[in-house]
BAVO-768740 format. One record per atom (N, C-alpha, C, O): residue number from 1; residue in one letter; atom name; z, x, y. Coordinates in Angstrom, 1 decimal. Example, Ala and Ser with C-alpha at 12.3 -4.5 7.8 and 13.67 -1.06 7.14 Angstrom:
2
     k   r    a       pz       px       py
     1   A    N      7.8     13.2     -5.7
     1   A   CA      7.8     12.3     -4.5
     1   A    C      7.8     13.2     -3.3
     1   A    O      8.5     14.2     -3.3
     2   S    N      7.1     12.8     -2.2
     2   S   CA      7.1     13.7     -1.1
     2   S    C      7.9     12.9      0.0
     2   S    O      8.0     13.4      1.1
This chain:
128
     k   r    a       pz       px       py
     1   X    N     39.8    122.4   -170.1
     1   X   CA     38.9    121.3   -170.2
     1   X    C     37.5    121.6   -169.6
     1   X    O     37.5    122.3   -168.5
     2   X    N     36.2    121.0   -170.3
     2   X   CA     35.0    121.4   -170.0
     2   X    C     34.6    119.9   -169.0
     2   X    O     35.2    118.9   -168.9
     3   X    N     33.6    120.4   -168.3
     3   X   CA     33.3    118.9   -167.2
     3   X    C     31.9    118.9   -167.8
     3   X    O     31.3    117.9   -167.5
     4   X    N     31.3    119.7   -168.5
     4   X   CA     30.1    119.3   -169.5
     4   X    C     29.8    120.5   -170.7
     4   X    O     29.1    121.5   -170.6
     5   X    N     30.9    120.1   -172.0
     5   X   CA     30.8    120.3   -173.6
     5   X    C     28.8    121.0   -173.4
     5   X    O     28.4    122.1   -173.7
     6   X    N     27.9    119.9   -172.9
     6   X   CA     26.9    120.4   -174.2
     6   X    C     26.3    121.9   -173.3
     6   X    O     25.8    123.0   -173.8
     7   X    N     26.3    121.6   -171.9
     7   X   CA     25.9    123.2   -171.1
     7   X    C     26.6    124.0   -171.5
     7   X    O     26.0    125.1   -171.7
     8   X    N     28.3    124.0   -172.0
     8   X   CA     28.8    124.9   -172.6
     8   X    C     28.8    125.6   -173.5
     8   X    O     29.3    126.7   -173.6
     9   X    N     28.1    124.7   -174.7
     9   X   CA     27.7    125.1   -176.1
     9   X    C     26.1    125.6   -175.7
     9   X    O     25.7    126.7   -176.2
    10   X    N     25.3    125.1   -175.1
    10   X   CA     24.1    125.8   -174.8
    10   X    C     24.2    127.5   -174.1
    10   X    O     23.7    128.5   -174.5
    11   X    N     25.0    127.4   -173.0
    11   X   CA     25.6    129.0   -172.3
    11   X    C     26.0    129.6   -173.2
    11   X    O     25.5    130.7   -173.2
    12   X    N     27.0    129.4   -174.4
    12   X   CA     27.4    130.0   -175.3
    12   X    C     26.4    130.6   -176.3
    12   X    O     26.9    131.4   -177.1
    13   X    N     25.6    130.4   -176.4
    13   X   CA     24.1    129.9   -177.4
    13   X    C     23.3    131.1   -176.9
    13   X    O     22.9    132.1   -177.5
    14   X    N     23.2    130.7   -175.2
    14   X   CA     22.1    131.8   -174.4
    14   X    C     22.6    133.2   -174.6
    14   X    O     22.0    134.1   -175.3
    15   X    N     24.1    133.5   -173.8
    15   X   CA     24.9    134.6   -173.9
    15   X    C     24.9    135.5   -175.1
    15   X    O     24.9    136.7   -174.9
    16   X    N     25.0    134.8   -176.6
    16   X   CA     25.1    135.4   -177.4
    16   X    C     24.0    136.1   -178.1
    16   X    O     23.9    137.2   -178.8
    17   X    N     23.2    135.2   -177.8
    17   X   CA     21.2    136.0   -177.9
    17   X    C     21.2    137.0   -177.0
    17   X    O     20.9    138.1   -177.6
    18   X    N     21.5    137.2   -175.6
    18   X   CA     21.5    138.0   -175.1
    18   X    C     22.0    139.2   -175.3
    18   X    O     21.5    140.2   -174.8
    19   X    N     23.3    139.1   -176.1
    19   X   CA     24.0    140.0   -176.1
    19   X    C     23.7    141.1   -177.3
    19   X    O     24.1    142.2   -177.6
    20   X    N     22.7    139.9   -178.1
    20   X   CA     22.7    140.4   -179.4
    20   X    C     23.3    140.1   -180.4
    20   X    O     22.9    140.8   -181.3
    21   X    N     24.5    139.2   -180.9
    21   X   CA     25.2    138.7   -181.6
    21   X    C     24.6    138.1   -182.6
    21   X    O     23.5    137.5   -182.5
    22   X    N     25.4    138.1   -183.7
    22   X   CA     25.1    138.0   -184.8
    22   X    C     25.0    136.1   -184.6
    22   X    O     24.1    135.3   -184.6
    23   X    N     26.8    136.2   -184.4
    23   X   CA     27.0    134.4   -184.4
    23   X    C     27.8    134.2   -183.2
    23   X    O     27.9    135.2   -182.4
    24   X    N     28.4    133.0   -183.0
    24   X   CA     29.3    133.0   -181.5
    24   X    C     30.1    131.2   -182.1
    24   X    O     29.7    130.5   -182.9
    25   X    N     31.6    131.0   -181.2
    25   X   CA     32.1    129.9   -181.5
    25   X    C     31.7    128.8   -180.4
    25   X    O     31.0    129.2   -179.5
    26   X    N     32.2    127.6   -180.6
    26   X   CA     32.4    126.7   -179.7
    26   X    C     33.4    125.9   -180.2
    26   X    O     33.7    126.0   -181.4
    27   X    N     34.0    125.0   -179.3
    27   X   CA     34.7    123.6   -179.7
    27   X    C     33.9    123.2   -180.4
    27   X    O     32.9    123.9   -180.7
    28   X    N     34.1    121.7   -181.0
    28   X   CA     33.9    121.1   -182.0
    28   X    C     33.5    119.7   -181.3
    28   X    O     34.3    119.4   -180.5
    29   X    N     32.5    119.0   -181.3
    29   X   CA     31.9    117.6   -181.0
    29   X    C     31.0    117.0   -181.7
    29   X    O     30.3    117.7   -182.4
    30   X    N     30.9    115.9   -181.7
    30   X   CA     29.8    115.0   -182.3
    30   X    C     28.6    115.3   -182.1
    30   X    O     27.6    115.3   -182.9
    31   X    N     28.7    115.6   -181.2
    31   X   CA     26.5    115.6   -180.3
    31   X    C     26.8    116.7   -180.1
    31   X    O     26.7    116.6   -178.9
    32   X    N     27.2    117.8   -180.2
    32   X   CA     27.4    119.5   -180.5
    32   X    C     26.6    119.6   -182.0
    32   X    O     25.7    120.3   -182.4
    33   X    N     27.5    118.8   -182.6
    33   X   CA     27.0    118.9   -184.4
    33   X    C     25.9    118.4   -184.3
    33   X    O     25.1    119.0   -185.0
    34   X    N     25.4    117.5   -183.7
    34   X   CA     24.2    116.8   -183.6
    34   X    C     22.6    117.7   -183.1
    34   X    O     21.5    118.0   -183.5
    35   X    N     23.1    117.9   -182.3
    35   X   CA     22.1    119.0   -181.5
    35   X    C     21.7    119.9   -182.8
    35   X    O     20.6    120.0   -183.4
    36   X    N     22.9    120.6   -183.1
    36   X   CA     22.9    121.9   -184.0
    36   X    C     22.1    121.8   -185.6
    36   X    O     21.6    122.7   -186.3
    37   X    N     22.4    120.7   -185.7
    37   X   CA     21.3    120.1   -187.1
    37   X    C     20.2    119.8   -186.6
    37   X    O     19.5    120.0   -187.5
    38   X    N     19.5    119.4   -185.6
    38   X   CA     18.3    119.7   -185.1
    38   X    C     17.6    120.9   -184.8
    38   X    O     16.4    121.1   -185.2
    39   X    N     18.4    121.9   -184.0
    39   X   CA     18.2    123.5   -183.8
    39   X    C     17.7    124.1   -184.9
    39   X    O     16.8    124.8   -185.0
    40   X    N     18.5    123.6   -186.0
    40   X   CA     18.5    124.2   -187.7
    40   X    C     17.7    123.9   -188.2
    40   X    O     17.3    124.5   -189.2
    41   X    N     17.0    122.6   -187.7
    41   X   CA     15.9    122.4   -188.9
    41   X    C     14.9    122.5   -188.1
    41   X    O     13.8    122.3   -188.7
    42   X    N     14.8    122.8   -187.1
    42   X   CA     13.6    123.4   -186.0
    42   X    C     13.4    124.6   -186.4
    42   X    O     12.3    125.2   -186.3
    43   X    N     15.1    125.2   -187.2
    43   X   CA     14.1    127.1   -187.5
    43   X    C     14.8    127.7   -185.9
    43   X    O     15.0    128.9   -186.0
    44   X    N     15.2    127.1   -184.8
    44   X   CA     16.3    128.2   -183.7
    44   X    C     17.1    128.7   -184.1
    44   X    O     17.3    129.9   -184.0
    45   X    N     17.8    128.1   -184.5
    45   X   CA     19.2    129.1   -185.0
    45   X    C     19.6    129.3   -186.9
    45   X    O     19.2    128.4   -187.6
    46   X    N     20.1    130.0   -187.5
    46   X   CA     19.9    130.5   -188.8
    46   X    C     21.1    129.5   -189.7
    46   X    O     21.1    129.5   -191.0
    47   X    N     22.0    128.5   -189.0
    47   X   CA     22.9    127.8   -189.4
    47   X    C     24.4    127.6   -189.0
    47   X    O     24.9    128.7   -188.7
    48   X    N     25.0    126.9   -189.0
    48   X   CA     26.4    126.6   -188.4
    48   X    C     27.3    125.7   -189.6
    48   X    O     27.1    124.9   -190.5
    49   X    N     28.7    126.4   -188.8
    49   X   CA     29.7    125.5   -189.6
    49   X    C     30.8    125.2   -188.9
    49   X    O     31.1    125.6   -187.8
    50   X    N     31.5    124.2   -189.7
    50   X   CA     32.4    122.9   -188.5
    50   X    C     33.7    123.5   -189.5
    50   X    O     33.9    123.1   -190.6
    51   X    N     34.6    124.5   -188.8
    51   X   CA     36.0    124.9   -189.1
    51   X    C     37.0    124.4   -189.0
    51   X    O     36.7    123.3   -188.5
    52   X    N     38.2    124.4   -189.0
    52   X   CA     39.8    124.5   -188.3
    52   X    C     40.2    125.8   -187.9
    52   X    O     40.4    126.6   -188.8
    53   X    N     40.3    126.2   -186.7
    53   X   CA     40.8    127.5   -186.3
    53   X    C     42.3    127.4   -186.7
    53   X    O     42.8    126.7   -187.6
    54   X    N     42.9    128.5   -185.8
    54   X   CA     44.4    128.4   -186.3
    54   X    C     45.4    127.4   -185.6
    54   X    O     46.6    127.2   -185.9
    55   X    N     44.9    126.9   -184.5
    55   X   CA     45.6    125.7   -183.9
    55   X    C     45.5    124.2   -184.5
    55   X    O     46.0    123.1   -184.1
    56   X    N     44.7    124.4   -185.5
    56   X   CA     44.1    123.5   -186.1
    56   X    C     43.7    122.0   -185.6
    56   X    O     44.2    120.9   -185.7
    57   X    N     42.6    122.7   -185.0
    57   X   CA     41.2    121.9   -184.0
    57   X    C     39.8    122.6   -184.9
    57   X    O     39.5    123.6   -185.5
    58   X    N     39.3    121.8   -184.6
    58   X   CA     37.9    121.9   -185.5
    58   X    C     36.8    122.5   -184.4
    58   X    O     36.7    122.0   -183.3
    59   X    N     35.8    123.9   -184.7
    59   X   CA     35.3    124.8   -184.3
    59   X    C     34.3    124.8   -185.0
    59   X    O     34.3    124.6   -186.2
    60   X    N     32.7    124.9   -183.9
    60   X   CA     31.7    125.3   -184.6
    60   X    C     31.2    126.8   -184.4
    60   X    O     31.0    127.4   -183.4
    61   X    N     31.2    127.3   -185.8
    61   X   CA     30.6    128.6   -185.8
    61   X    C     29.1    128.9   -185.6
    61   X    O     28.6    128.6   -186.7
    62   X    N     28.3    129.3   -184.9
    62   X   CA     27.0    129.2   -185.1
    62   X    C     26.5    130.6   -185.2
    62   X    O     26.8    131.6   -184.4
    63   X    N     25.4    130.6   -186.4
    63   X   CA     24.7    132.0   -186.7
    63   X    C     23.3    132.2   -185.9
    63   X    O     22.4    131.4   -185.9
    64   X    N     23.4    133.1   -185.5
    64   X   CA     21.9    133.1   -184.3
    64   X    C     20.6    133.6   -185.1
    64   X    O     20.7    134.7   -185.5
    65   X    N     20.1    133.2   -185.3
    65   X   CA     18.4    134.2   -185.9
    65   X    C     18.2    135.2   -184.8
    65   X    O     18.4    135.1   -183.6
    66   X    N     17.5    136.3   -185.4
    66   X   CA     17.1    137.2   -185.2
    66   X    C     15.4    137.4   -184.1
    66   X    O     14.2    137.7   -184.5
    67   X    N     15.7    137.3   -183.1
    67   X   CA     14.2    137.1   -182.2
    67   X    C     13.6    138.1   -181.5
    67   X    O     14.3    139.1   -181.4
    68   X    N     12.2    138.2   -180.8
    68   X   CA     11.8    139.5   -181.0
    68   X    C     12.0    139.1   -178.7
    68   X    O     12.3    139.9   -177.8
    69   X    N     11.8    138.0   -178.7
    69   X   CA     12.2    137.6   -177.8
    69   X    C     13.5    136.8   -177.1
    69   X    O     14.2    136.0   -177.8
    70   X    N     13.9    137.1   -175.7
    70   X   CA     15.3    136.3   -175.8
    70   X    C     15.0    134.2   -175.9
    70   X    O     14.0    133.5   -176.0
    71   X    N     16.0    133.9   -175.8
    71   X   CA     16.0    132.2   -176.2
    71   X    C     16.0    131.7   -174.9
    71   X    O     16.8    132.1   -174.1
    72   X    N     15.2    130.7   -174.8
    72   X   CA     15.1    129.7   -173.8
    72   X    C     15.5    128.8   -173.9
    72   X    O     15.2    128.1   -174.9
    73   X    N     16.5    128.4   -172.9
    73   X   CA     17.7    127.2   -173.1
    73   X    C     18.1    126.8   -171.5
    73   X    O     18.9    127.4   -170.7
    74   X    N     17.3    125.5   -171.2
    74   X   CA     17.6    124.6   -170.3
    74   X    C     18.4    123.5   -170.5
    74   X    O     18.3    122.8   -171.5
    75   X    N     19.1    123.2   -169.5
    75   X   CA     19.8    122.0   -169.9
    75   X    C     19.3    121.0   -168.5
    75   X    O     19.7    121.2   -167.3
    76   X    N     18.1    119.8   -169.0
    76   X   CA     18.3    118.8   -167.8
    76   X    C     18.8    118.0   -167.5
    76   X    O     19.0    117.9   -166.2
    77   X    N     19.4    117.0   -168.3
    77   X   CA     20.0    115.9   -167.5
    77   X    C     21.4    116.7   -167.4
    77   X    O     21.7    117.7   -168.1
    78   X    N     22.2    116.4   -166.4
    78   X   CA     23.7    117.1   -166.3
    78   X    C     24.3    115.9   -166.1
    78   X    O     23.7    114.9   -166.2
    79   X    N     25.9    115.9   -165.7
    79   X   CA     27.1    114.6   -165.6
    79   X    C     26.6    114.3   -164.0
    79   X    O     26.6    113.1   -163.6
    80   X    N     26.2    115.4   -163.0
    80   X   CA     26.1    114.8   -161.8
    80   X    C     24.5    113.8   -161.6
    80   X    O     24.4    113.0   -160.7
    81   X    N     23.4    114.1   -162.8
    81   X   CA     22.5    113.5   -162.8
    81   X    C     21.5    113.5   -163.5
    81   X    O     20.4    114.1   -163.5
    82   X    N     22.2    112.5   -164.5
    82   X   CA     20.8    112.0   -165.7
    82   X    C     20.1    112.0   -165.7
    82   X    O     19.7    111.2   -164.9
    83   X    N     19.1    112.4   -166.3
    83   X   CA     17.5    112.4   -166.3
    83   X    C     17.0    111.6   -167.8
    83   X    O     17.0    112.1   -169.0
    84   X    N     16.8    110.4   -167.5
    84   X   CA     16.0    109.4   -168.8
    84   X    C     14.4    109.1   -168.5
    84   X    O     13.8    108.9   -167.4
    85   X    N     13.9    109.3   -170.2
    85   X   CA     12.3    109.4   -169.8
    85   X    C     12.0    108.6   -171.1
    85   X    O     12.6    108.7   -172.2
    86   X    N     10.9    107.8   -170.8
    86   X   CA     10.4    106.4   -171.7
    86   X    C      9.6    107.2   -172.7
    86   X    O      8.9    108.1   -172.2
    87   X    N      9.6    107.1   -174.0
    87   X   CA      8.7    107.7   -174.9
    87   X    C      7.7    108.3   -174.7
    87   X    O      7.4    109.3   -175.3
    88   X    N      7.0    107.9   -173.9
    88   X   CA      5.3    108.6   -173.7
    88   X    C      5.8    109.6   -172.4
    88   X    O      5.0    110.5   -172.2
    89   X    N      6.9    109.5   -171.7
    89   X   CA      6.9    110.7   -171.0
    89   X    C      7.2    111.8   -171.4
    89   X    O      7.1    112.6   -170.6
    90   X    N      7.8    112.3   -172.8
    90   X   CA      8.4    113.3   -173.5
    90   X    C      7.5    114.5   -173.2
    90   X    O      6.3    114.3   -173.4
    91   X    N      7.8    115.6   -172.7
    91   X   CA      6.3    116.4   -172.6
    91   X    C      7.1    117.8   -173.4
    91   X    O      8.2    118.2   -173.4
    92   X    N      5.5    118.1   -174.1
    92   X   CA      5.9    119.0   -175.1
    92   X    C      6.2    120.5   -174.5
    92   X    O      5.3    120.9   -173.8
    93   X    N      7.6    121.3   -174.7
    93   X   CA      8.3    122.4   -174.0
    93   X    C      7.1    123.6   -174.4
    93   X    O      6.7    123.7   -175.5
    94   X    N      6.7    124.5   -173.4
    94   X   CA      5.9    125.5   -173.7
    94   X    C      4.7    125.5   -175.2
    94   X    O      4.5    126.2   -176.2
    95   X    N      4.0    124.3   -174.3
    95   X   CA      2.5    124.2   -175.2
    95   X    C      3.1    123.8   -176.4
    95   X    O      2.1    123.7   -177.2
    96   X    N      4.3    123.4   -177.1
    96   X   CA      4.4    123.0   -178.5
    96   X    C      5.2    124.0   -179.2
    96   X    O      5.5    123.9   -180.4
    97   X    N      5.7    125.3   -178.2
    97   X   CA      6.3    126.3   -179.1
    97   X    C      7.7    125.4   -178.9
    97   X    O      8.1    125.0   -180.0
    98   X    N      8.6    125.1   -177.9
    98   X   CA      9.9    124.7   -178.0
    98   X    C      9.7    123.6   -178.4
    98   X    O      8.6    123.2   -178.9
    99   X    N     11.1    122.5   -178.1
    99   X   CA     11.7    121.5   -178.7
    99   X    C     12.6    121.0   -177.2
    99   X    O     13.3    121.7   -176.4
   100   X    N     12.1    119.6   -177.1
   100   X   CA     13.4    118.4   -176.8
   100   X    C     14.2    117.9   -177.3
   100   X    O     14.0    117.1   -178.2
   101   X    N     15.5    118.2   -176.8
   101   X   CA     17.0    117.3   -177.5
   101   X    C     17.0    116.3   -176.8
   101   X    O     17.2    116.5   -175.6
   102   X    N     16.9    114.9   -177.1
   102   X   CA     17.2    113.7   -176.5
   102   X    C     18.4    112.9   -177.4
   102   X    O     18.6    112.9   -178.6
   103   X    N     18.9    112.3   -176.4
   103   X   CA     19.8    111.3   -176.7
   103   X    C     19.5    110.1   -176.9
   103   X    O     19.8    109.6   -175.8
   104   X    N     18.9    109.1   -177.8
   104   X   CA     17.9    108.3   -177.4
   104   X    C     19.2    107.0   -178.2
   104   X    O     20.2    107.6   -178.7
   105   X    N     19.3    105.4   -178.4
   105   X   CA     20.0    104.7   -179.1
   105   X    C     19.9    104.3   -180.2
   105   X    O     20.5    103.2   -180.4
   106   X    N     19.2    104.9   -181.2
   106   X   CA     19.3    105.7   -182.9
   106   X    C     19.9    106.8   -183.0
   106   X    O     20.3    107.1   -184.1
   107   X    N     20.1    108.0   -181.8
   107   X   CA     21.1    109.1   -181.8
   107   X    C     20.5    109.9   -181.7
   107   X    O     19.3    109.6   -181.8
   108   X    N     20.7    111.1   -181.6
   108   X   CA     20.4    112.5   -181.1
   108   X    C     19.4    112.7   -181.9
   108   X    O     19.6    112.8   -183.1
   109   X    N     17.9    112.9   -181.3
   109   X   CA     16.6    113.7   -181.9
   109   X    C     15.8    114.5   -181.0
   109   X    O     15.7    114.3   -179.8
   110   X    N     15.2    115.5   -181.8
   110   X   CA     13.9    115.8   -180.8
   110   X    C     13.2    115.1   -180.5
   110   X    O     12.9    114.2   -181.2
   111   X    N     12.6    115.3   -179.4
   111   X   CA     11.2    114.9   -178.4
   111   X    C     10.3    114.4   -179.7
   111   X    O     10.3    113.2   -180.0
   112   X    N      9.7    115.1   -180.4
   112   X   CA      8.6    114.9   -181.7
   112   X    C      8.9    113.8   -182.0
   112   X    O      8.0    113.0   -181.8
   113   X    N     10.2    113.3   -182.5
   113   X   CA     10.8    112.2   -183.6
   113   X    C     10.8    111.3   -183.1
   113   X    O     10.2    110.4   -183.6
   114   X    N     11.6    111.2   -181.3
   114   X   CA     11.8    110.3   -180.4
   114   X    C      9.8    109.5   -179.8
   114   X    O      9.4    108.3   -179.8
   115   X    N      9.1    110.7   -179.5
   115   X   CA      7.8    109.9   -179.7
   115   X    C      7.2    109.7   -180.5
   115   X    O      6.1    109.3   -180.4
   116   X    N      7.8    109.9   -181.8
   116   X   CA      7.2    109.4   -183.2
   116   X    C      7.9    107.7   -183.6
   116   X    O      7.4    106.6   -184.0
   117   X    N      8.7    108.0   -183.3
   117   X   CA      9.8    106.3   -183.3
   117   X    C      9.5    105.7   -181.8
   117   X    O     10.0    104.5   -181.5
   118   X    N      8.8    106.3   -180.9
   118   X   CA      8.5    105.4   -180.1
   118   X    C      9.8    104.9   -178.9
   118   X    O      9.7    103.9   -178.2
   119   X    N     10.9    105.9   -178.9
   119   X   CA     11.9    105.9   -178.5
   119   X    C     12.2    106.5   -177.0
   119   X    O     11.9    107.7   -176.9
   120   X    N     12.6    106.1   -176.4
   120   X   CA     13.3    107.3   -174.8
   120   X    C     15.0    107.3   -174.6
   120   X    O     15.7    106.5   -175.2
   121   X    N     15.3    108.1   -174.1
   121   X   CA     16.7    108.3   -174.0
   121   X    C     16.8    109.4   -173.0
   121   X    O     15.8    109.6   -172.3
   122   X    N     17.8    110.0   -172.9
   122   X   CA     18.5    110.9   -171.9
   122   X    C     17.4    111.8   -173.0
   122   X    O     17.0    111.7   -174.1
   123   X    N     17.1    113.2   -171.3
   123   X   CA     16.7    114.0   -172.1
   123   X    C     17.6    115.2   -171.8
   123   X    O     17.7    115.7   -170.6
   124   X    N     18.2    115.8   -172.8
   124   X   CA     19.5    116.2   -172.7
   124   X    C     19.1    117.9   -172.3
   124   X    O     19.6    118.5   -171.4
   125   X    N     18.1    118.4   -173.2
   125   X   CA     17.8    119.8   -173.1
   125   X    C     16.8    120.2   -173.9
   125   X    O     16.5    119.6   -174.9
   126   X    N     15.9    121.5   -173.4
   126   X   CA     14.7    121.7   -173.8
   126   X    C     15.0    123.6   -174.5
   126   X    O     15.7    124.5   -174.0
   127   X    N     14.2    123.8   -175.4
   127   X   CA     15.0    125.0   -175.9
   127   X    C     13.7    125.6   -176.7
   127   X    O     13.3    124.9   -177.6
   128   X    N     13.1    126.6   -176.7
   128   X   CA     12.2    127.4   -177.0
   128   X    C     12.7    129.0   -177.6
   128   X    O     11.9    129.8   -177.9
């Protein structure tokens, strides 16, 4: 058992850039899947899929893109302490090159969408 799923799927994420990997697994979650269709249409990662391994539990596969640099992947708010920021605080990750994942209560969006809807929420992680 994990005491925080989404640092785990992020460390898994970093590790495998580092290592050079093609793709890498995780468990399977809602706001795992959520994140990861935002990553995908940001253009971070090349695409993912939601399996049954052989214990038959549902697994996400994720394909890493190819970078000339390694990935930048912070995780801020954590379980020991939340970090919530009101719409106009969203600040954009390295001049506009990264992205914010927020948790906001329309559901999981980037920073962009969340100050475009005018929205604040947990700000879960920042990823360049």
């Amino acid at each position: 058992m994990h005491t925080d799923p989404i640092a785990d799927l992020l460390t898994r994420l970093r590790n495998a850039d580092h290592a050079g990997l093609a793709e890498t697994h995780a468990p399977y979650s809602k706001i795992k899947e959520a994140m990861l269709q935002i990553m995908t249409k940001q253009g971070l990662i090349t695409n993912f899929q939601v399996e049954k391994n052989k214990d038959g539990f549902k697994e996400i596969t994720v394909t890493l893109k190819k970078r000339p640099t390694p990935l930048h992947i912070r995780r801020i708010s954590k379980p020991g302490q939340r970090i919530y920021v009101k719409a106009d605080k969203i600040k954009a990750v390295l001049s506009g090159l990264g992205i914010t994942i927020l948790s906001t209560p329309k559901g999981i969006m980037s920073g962009k969408e969340a100050r475009k809807n005018k929205l604040g929420g947990e700000l879960l992680c920042e990823i360049a």
